[in-house]
N, C-alpha and C positions, 0 to 999 in steps of 0.2 A: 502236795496235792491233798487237796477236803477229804475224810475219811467219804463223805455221801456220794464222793465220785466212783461212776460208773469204772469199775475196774476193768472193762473191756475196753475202752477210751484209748485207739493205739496214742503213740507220741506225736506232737507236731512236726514234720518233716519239715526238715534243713538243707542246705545244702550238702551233696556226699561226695564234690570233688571241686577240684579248686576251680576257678573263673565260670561255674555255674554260678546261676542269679533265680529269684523266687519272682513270682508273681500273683496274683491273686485277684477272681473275677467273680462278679454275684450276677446270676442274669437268670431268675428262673429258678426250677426245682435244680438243686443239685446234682443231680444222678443224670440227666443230659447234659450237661455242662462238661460235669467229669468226662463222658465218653468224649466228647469231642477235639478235649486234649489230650485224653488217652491217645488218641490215633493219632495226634501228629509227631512226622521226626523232630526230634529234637527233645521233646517232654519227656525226661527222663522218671517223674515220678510224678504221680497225682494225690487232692489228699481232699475228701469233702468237709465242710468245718463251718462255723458259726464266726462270724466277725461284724463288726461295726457297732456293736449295740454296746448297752453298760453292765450287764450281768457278767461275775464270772462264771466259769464254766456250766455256760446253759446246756440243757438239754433237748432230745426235739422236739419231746413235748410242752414245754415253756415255748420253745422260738417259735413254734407253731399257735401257741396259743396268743404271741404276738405282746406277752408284755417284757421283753429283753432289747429291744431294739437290733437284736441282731438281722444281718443277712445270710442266708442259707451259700455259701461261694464256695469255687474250688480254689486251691493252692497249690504252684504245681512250682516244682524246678524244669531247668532249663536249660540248653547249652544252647547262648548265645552265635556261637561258633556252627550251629547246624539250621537253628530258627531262630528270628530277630522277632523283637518284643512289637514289630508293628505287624508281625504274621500271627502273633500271639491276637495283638486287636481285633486285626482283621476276621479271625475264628471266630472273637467273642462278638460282636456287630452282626457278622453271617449268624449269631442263634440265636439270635432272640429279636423282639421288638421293642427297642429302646426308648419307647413313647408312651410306653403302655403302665408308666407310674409305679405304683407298689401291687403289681400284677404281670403276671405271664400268662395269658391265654385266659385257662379257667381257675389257675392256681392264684388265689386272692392273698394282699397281706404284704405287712413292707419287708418280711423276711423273702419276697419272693421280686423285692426292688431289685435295679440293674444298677450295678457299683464295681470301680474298677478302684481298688484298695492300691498302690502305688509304694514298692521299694526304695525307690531312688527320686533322685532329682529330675533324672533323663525319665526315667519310667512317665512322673509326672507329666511332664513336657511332649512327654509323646501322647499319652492317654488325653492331654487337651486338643490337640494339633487332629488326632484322630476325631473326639467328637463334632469338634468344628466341621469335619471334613463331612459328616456323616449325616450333620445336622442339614446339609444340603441335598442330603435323599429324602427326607420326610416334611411333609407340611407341617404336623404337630411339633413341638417341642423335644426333644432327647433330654427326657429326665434323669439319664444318668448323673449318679452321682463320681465326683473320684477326690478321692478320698487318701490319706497316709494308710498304709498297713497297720493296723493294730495288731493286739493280741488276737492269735487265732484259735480257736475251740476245737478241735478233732470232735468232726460226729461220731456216733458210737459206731460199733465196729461193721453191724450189718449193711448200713450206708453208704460204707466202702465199699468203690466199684461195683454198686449194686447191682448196675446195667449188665455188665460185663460177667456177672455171676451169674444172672438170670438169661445167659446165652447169644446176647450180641455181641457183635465182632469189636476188640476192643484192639485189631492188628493195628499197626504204624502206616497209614496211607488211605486204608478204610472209607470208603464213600459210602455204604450202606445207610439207608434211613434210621435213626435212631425214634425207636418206640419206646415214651416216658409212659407210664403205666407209677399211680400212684395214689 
């Protein structure tokens, strides 16, 4: 690790038991995204983090400032066995607007593109099969990109669960409105 790395930078999370599987989605400011797998069963651990781009270990002020190519995405594990990776899609399609290019709302910037980063071969195969599918709710285009997993960046530490620190409900089943404030 760079000595000029942020020494508050937890570790990237892995997987912490056997036939758990990772996945990895960009759709928007980070800190809603996280909440919305926070809440579901099966999501065993969440992790906000920079991925896609070519810098090593950016920070948020780079990825923000937009010359890293990163995107701002969560990384989460999983048990297969309790949530399947097309209920995993189906969260990430329900939050965001996937049309909306290298933007969410008012948050501008292709750190804030929608990218579905892919483990596997089946991950792949599904994250196409889902766009397609999704591509026939919108008139415009679904700019999602999907992409191999790369290397993933852990954001610095306040980033984590920032929602969930700042007093929304971050329980397993959780229907409450998530308010992004940022």
């Amino acid at each position: 690790m760079s000595s000029t790395r942020d020494l508050s930078i937890p570790p990237v999370i892995k997987t912490s038991k056997p036939d758990t599987e990772l996945a990895t989605f960009a759709a928007g400011c980070f800190w809603s995204v996280e909440l919305v797998f926070q809440r579901k069963h099966g999501v065993l651990q969440t992790q906000v983090g920079y991925t896609g781009g070519s810098k090593a270990e950016p920070t948020y002020k780079e990825v923000c400032a937009g010359s890293t190519g990163h995107a701002e995405a969560v990384r989460l594990e999983y048990d297969p066995k309790e949530i399947s990776y097309n209920t995993l899609l189906t969260a990430f399609w329900n939050k965001h607007n996937p049309t909306q290019g290298n933007r969410q709302g008012n948050d501008l910037g292709s750190q804030y593109r929608s990218a579905i980063f892919y483990h596997s071969e089946d991950q792949r195969k599904l994250a196409e099969a889902s766009k397609h599918k999704v591509q026939e709710d919108y008139e415009q285009p679904v700019t999602t990109e999907i992409l191999p997993a790369g290397t993933f960046y852990p954001a610095e530490v306040y980033h984590q669960k920032y929602l969930e620190k700042g007093g929304q409900c971050a329980a397993k089943g959780s229907e409450e409105s998530i308010r992004c404030y940022g």
